[in-house]
Backbone bond lengths (Angstrom), bond angles and torsions (degrees), N, CA, C in turn:
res aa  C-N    CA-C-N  psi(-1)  N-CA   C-N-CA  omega(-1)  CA-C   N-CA-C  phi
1 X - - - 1.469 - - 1.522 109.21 -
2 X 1.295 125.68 123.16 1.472 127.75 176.26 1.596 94.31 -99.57
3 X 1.532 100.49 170.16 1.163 117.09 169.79 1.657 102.89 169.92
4 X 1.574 92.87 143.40 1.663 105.00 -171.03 1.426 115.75 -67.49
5 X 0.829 128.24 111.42 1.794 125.70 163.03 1.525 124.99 -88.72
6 X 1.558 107.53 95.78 1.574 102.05 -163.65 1.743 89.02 -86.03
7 X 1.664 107.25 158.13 1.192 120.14 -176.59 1.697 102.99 -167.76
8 X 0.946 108.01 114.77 1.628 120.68 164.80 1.501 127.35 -86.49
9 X 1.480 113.09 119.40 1.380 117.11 167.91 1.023 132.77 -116.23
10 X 1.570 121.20 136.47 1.512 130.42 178.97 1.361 120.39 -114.80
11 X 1.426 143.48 124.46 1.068 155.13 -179.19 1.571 134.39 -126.71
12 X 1.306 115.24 124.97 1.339 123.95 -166.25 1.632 103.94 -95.30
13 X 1.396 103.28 107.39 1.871 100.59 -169.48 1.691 91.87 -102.89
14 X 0.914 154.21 123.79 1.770 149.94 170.98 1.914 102.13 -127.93
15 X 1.658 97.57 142.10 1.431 121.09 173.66 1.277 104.76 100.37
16 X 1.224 144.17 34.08 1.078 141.94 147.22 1.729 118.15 -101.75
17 X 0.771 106.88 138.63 2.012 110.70 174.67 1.349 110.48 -119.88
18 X 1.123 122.11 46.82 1.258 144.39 171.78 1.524 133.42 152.42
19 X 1.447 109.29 145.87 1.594 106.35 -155.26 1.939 102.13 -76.57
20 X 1.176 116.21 -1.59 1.329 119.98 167.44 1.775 117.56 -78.77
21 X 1.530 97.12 -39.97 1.731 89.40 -171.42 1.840 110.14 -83.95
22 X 1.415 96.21 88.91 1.661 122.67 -179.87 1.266 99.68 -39.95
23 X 1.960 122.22 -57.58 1.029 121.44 -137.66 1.369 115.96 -104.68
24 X 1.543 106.17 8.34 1.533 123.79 154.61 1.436 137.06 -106.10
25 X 1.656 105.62 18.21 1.381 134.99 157.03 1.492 130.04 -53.23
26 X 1.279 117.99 109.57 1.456 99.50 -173.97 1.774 111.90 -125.89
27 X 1.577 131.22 117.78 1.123 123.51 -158.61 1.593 85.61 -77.69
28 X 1.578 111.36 142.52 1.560 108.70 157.07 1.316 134.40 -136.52
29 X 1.707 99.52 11.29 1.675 110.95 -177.37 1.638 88.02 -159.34
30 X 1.304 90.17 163.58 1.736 88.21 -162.67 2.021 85.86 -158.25
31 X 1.356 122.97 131.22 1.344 119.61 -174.73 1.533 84.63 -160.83
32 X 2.022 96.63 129.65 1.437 99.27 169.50 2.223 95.37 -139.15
33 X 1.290 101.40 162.67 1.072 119.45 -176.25 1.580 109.48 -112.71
34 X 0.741 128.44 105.71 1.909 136.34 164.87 1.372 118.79 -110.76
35 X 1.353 105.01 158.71 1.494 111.97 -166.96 1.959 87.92 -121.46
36 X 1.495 112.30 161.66 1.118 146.30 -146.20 1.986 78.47 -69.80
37 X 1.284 113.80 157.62 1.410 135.43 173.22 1.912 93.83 -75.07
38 X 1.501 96.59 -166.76 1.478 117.80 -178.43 1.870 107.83 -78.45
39 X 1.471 103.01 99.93 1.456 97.10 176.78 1.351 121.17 -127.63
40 X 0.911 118.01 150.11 1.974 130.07 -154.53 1.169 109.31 -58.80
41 X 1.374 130.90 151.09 1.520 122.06 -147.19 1.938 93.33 -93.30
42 X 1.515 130.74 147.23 1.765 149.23 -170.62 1.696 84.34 -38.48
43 X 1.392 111.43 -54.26 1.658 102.79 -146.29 1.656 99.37 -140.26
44 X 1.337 124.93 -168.46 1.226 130.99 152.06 1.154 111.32 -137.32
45 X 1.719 114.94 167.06 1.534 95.68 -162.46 1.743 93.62 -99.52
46 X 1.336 104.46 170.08 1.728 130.98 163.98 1.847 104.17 -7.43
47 X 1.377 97.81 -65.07 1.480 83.85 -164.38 1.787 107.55 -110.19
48 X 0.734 113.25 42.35 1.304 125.93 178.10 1.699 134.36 -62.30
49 X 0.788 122.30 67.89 1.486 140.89 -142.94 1.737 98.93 -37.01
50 X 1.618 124.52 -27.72 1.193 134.19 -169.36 1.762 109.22 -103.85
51 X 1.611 98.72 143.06 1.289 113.13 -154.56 1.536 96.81 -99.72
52 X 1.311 118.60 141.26 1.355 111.95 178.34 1.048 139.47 -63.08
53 X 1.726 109.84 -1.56 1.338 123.65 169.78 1.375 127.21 -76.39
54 X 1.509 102.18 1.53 1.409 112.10 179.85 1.133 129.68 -78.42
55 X 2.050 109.70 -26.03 1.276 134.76 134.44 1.582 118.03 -35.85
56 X 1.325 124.16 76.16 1.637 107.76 176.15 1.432 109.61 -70.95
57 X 1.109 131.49 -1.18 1.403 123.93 177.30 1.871 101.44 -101.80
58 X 0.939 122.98 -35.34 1.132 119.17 -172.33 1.314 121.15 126.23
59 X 1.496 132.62 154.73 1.302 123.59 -157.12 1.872 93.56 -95.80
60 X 1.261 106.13 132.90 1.454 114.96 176.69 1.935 116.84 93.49
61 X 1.905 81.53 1.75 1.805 83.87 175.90 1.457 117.98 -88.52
62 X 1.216 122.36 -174.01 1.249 128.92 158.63 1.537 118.19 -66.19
63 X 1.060 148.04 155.24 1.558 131.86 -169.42 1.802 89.57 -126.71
64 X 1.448 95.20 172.55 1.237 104.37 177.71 2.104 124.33 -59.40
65 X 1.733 85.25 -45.88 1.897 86.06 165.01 1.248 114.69 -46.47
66 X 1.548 123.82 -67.69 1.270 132.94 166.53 1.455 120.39 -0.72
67 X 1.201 98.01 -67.62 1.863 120.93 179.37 1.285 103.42 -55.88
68 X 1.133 121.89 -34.95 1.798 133.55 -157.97 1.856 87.78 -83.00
69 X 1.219 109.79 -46.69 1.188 130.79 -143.93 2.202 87.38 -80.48
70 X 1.118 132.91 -41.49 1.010 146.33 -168.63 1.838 102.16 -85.48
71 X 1.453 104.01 -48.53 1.307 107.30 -177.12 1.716 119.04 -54.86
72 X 1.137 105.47 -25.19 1.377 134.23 -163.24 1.752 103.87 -95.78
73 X 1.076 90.88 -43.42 1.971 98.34 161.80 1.010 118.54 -51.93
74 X 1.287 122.52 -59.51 1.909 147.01 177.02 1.090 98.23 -50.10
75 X 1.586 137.77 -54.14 1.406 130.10 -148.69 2.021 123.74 -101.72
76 X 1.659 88.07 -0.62 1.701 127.00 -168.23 1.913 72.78 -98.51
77 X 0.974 114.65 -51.72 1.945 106.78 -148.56 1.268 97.03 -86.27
78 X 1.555 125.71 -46.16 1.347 120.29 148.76 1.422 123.36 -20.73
79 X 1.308 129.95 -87.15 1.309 159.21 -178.88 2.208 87.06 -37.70
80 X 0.825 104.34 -52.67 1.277 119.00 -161.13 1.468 105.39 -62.15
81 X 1.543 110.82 -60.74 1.006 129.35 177.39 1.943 127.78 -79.65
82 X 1.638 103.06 8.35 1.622 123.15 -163.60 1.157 88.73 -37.81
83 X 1.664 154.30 -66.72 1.092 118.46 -134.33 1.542 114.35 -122.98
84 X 1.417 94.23 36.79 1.710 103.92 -175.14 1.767 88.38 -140.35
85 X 1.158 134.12 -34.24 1.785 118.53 176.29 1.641 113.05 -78.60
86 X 0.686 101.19 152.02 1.956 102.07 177.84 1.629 90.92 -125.34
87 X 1.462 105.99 -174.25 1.316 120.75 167.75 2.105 131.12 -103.56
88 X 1.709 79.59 18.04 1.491 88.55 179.29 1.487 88.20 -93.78
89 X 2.209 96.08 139.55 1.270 111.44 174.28 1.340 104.24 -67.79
90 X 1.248 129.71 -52.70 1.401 119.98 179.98 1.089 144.56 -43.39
91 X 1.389 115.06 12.76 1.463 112.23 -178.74 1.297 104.74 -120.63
92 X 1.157 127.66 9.92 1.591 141.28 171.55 1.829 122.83 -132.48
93 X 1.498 99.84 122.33 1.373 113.28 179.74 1.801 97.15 -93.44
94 X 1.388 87.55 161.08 1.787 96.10 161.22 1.416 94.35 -161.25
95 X 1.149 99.24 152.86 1.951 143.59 -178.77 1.457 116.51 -121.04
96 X 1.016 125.41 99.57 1.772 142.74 164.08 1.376 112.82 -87.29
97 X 1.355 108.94 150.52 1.376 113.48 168.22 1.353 94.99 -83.52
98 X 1.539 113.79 165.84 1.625 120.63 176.73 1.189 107.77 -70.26
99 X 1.481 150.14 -43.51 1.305 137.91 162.02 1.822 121.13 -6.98
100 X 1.449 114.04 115.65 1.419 83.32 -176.40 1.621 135.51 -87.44
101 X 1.712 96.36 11.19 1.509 118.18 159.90 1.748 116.22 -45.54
102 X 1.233 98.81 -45.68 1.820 119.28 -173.67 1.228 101.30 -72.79
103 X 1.314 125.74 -55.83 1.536 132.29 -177.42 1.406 97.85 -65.82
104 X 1.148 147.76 -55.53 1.651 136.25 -155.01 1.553 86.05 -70.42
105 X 1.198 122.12 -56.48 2.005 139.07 -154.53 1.947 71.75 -41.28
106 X 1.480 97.47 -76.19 1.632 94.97 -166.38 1.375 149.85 -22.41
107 X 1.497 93.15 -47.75 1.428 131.85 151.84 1.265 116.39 -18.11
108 X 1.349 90.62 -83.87 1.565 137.18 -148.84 2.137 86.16 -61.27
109 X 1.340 118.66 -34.29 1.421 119.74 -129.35 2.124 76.90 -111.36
110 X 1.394 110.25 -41.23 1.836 101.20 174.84 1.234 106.98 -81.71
111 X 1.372 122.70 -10.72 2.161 120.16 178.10 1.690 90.79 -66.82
112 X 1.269 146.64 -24.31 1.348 150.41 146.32 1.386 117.66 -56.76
113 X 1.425 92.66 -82.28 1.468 100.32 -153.62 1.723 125.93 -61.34
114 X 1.337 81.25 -21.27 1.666 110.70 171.32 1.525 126.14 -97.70
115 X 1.497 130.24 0.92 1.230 139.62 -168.38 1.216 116.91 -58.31
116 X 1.385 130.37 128.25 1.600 115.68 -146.34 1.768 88.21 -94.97
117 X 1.278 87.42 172.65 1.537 118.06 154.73 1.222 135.72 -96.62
118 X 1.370 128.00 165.52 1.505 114.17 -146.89 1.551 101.48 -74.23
119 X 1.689 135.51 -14.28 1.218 120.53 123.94 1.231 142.94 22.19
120 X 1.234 104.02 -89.59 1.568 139.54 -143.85 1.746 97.17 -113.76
121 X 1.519 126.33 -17.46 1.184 115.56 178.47 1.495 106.30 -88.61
122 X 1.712 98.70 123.22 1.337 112.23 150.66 1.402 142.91 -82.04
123 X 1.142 111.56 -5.73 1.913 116.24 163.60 1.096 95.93 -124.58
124 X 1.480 144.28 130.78 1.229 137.80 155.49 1.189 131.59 -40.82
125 X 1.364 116.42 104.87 1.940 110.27 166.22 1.692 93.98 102.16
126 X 0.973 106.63 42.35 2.093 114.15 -163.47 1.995 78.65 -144.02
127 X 1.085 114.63 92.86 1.800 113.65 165.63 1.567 94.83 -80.55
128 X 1.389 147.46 76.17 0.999 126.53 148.83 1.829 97.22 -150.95
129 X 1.181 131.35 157.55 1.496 126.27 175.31 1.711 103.35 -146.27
130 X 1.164 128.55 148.84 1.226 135.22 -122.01 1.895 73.25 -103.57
131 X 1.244 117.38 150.83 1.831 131.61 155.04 1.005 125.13 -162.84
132 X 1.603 112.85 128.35 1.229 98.26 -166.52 1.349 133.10 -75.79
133 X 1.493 124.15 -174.44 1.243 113.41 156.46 1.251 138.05 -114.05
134 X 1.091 161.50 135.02 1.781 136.66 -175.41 1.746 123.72 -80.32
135 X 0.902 125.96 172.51 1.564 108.83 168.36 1.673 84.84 155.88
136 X 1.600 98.60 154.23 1.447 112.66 -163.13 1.743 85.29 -140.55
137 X 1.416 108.88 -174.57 1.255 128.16 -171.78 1.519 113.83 -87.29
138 X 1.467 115.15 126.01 1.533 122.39 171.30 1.291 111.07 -9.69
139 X 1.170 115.62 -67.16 1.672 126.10 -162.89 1.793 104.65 -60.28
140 X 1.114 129.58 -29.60 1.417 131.79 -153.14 2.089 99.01 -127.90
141 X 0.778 121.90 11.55 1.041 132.33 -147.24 1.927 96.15 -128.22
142 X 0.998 116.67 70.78 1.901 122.97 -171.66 1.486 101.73 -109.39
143 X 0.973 130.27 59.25 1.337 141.44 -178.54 1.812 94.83 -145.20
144 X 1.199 125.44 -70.00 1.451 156.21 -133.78 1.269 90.65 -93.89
145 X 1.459 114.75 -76.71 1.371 127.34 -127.79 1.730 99.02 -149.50
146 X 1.449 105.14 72.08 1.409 113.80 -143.98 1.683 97.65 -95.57
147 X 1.295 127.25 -42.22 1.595 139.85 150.79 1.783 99.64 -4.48
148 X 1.437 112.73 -88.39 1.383 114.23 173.96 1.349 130.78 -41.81
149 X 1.322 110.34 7.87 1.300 104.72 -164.55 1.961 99.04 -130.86
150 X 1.583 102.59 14.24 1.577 112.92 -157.06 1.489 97.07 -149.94
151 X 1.356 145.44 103.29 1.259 148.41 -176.18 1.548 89.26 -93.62
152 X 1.197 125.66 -52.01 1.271 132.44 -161.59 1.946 114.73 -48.00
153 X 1.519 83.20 -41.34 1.704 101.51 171.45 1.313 105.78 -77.22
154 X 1.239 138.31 -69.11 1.479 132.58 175.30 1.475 102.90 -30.37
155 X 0.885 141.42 -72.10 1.036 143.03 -156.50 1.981 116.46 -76.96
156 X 1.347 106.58 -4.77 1.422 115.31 158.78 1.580 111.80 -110.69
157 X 1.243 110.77 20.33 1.328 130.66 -178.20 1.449 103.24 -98.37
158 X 1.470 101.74 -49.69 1.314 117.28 166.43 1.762 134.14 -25.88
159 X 1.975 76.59 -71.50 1.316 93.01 -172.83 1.627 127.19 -87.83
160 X 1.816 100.64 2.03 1.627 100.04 175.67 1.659 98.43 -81.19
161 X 1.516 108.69 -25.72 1.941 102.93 -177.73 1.525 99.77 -68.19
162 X 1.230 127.89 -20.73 1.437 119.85 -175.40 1.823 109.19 -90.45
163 X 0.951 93.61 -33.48 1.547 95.05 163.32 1.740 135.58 -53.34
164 X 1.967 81.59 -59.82 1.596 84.11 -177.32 1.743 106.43 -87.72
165 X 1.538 117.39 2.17 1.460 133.55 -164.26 1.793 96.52 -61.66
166 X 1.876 112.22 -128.16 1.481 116.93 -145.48 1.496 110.15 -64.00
167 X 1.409 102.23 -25.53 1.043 116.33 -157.73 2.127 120.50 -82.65
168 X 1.343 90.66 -0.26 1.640 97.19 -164.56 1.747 100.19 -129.92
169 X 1.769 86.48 -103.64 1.982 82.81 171.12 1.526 133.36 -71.53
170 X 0.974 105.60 -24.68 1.445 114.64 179.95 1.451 128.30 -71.01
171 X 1.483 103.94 -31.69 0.989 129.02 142.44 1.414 122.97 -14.51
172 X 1.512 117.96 -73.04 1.075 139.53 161.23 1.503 126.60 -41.87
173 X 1.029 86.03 -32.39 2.163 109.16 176.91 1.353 102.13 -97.85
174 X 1.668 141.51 41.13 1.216 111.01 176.04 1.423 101.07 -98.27
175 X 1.311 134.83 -21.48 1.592 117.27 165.40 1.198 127.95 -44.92
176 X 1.975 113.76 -41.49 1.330 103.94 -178.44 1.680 120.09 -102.87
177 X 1.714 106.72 7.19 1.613 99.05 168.65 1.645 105.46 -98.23
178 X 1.517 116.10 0.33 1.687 101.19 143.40 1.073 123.49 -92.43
179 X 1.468 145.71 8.34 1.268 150.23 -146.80 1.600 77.03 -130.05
180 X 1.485 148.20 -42.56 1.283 144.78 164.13 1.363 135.86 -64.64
181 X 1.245 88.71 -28.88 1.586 97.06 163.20 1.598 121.32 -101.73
182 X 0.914 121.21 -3.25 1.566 116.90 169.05 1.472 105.15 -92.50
183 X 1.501 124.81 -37.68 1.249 115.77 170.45 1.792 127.38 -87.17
184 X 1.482 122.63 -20.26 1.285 96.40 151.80 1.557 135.30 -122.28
185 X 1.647 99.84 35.71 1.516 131.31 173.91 1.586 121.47 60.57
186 X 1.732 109.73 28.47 1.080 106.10 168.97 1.299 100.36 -118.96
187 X 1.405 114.56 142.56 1.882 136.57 -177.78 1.483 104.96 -51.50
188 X 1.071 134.47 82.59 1.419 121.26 -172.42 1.703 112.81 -85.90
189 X 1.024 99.84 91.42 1.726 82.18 174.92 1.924 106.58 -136.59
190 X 1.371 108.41 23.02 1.477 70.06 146.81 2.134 99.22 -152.62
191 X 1.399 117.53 -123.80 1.478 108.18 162.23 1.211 104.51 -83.54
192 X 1.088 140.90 -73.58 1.849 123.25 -150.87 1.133 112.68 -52.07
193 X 1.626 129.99 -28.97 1.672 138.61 178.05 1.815 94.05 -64.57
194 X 1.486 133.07 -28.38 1.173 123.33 176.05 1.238 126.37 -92.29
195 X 1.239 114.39 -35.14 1.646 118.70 167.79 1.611 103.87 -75.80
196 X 0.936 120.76 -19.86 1.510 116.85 174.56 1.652 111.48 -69.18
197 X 1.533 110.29 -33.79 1.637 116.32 -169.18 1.503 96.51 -86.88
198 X 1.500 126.95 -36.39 1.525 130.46 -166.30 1.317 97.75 -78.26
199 X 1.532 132.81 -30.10 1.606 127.43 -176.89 1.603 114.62 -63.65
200 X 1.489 103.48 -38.41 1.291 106.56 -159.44 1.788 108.59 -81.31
201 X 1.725 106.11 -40.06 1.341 105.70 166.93 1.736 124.65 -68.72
202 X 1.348 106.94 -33.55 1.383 110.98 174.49 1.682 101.83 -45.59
203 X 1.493 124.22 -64.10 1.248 131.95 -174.18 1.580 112.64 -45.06
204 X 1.657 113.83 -61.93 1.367 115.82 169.03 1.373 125.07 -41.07
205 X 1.653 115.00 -39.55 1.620 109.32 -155.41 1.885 79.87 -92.55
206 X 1.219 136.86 -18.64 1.260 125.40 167.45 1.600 126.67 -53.96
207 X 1.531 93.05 -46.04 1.492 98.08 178.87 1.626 122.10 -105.85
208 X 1.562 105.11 35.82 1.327 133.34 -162.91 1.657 117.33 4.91
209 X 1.467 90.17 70.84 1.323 120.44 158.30 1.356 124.89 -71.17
210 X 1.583 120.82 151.82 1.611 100.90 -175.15 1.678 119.59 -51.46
211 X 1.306 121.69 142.12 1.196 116.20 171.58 1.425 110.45 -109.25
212 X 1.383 131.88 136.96 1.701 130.23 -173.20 1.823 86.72 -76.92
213 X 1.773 109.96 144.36 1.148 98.90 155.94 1.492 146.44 -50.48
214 X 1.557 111.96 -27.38 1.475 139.50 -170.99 1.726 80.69 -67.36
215 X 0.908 153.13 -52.83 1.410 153.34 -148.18 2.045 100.11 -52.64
216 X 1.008 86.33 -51.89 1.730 101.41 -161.10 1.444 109.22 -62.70
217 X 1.513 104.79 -41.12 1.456 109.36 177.25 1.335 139.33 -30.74
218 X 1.792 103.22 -60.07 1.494 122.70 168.05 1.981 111.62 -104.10
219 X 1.404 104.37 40.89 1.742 102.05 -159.71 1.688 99.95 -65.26
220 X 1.640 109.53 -54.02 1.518 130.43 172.91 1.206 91.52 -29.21
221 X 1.735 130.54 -107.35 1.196 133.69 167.07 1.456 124.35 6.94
222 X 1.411 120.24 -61.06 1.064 104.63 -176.69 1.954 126.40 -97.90
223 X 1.352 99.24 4.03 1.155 113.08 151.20 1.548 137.06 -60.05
224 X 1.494 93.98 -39.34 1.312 120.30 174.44 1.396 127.39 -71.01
225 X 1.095 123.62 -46.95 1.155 155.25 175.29 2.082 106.44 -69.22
226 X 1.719 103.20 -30.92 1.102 95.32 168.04 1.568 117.73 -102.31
227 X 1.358 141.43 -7.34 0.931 135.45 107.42 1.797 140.91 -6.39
228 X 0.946 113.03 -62.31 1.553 129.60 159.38 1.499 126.68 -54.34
229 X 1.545 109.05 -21.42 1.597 114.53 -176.62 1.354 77.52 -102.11
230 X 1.208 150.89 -65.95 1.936 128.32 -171.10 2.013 94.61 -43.95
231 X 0.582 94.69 -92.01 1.710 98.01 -179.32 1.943 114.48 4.09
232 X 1.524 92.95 -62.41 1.740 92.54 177.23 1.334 105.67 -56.86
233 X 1.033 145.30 -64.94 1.746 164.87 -174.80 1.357 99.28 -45.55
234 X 1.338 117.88 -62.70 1.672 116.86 -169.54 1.300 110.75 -81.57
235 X 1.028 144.09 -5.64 2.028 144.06 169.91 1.575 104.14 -109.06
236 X 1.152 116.24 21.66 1.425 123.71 139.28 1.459 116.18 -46.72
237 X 1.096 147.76 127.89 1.750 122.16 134.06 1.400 114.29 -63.46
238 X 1.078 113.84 -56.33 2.006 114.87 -178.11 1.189 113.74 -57.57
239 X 1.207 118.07 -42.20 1.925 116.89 166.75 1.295 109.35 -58.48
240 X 1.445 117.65 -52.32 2.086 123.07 175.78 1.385 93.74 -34.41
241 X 0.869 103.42 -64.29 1.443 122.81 -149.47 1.616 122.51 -47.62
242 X 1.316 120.59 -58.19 1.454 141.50 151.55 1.789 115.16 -64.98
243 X 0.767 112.91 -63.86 1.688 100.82 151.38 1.209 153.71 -15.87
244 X 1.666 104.07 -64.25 1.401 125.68 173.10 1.649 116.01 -112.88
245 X 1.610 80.40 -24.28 2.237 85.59 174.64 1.605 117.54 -45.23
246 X 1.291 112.61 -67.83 1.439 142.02 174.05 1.872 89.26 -21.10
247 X 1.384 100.48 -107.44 1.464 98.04 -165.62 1.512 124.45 -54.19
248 X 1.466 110.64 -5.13 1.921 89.14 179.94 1.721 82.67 -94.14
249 X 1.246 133.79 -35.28 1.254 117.75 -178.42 1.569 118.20 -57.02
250 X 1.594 135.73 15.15 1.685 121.91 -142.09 1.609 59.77 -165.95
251 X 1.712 144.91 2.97 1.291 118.00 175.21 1.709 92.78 -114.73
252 X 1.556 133.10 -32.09 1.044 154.20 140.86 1.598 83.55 -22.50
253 X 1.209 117.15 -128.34 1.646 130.50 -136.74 1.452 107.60 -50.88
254 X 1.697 118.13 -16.34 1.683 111.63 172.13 1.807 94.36 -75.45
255 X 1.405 141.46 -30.11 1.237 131.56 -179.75 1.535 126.31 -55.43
256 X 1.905 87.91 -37.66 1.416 100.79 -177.10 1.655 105.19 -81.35
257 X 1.275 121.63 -38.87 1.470 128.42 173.75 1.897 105.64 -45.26
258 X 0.924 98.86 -43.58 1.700 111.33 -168.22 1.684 92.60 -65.78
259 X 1.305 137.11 -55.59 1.018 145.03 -117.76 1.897 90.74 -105.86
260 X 1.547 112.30 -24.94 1.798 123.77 -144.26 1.836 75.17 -113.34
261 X 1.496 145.05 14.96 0.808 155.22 -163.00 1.783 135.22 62.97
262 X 1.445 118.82 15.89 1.283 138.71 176.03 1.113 104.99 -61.32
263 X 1.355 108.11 168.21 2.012 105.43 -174.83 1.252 140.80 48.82
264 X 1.348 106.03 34.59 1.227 118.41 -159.69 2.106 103.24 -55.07
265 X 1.231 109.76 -32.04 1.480 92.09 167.76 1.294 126.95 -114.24
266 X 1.540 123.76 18.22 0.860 124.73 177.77 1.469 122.20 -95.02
267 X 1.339 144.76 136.17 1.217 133.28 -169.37 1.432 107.67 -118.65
268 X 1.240 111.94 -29.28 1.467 128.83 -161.91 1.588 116.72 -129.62
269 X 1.452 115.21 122.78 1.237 119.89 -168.45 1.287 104.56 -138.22
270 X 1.722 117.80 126.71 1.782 132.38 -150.62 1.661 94.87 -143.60
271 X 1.631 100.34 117.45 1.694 118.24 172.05 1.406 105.75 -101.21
272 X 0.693 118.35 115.09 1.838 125.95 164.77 1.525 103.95 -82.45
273 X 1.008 105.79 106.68 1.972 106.07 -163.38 1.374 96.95 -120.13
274 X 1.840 114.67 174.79 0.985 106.51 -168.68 2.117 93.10 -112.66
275 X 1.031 112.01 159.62 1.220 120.52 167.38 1.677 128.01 -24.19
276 X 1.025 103.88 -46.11 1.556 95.66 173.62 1.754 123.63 -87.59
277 X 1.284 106.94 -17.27 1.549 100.69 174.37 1.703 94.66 -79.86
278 X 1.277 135.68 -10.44 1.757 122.32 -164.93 1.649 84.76 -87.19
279 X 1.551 112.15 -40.93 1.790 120.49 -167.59 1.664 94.23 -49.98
280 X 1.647 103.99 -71.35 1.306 106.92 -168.08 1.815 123.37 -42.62
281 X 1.380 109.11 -38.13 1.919 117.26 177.03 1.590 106.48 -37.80
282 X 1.794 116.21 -31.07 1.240 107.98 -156.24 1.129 133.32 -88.24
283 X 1.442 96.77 6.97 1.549 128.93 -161.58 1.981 106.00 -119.35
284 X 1.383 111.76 -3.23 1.226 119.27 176.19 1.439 123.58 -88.02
């Protein structure tokens, strides 16, 4: 099973006076942004041949790949980072969104990246040592989970799906968003009714769950089409903006904090973010 893992990194290199002298380079702050591993799609629709128990983690959790998928992050950034990470917890913070998809991803990503040394191990023959994580509530939380914290944007969120909605492309799709909604019994008529139907099968045909034949027919199409609803949302500037502003601005002033002598033990700073602020960075 593939799947993309977007992750952003920022690094504070100081003592060099030129981009040639390599060997007077010194890394001294290190901050990356990741989005949640592989997690089971909110809901399934109406006629959905698969039972939600098939989800053993739960619908909207992190799944076990996921974990695999995070663990494997940790041990790449490790490896990456050999001679600037140690295995002291203290020199690394992390920030989750409250979702507990974000918090496990997190987890899942310092049980690697953080695996102590014989040091740092407190039960013998146990490679993992406990760290915490931070994270506050949706509503208060404008770093992370910046949407909740912006009605003004939701609500021009609104009106670009009503814009580019019945009246334009979709338009074009009305054979197959009735041909989608009679076969997996949700009303599809505008984008979120489609990215809502493409999330849940994307997840299934990943974890080769039953697929209805009717699925395959219009799959292109509706790939496409879910593709195209990120598109309206992300070529916003004012949507970019509140979205992706928040955390590169809060990765900015912790660089400069690091740099003006703050953090004196921290070296390493880890966001467990949610998908659309990593979407939005790419457009900056």
């Amino acid at each position: 099973m593939s799947r993309l893992v977007w992750i952003i990194l920022v690094t504070i290199i100081c003592g060099a006076t030129s981009l040639y002298e390599e060997e007077e380079k010194e890394l001294i702050f290190l901050q990356f942004v990741f989005r949640n591993g592989f997690s089971a799609p909110q809901q399934l629709y109406p006629n959905d041949p698969n039972e939600p128990r098939r989800w053993e983690d739960g619908l909207g959790e992190l799944t076990l790949e996921g974990r695999k998928q995070m663990f494997a992050l940790g041990k790449e950034l490790r490896k990456r980072y050999k001679n600037f990470i140690t295995a002291n917890p203290r020199e690394i913070t992390m920030q989750a969104a409250v979702h507990p998809k974000n918090k496990r991803s997190g987890l899942s990503l310092l049980a690697s990246l953080y695996a102590p040394t014989d040091f740092w191990e407190f039960m013998p023959g146990l490679p993992w040592q406990p760290i915490p994580i931070f994270y506050i509530s949706a509503r208060e939380d404008k770093v992370l989970s910046p949407l909740h914290n912006c009605p003004t944007v939701v609500e021009r969120m609104e009106k670009l799906v009503d814009l580019y909605g019945t009246d334009t492309v979709l338009d074009m799709y009305k054979q197959q968003l009735k041909f989608w909604s009679l076969n997996s019994g949700i009303s599809i008529q505008n984008w979120n009714d489609v990215v809502s139907l493409h999330r849940i099968l994307y997840a299934e045909k990943a974890y080769n769950h039953t697929i209805p034949n009717w699925v395959q027919k219009y799959w292109t199409e509706l790939e496409c089409l879910n593709d195209y609803a990120y598109k309206i949302n992300f070529n916003d500037p004012k949507i970019l903006k509140v979205v992706g502003g928040p955390i590169l601005w809060h990765l900015v002033n912790s660089a400069v904090d690091k740099t003006n002598g703050d953090f004196n033990h921290t070296k390493v700073m880890a966001y467990s973010g949610v998908s659309k602020s990593l979407y939005s960075e790419n457009y900056f």
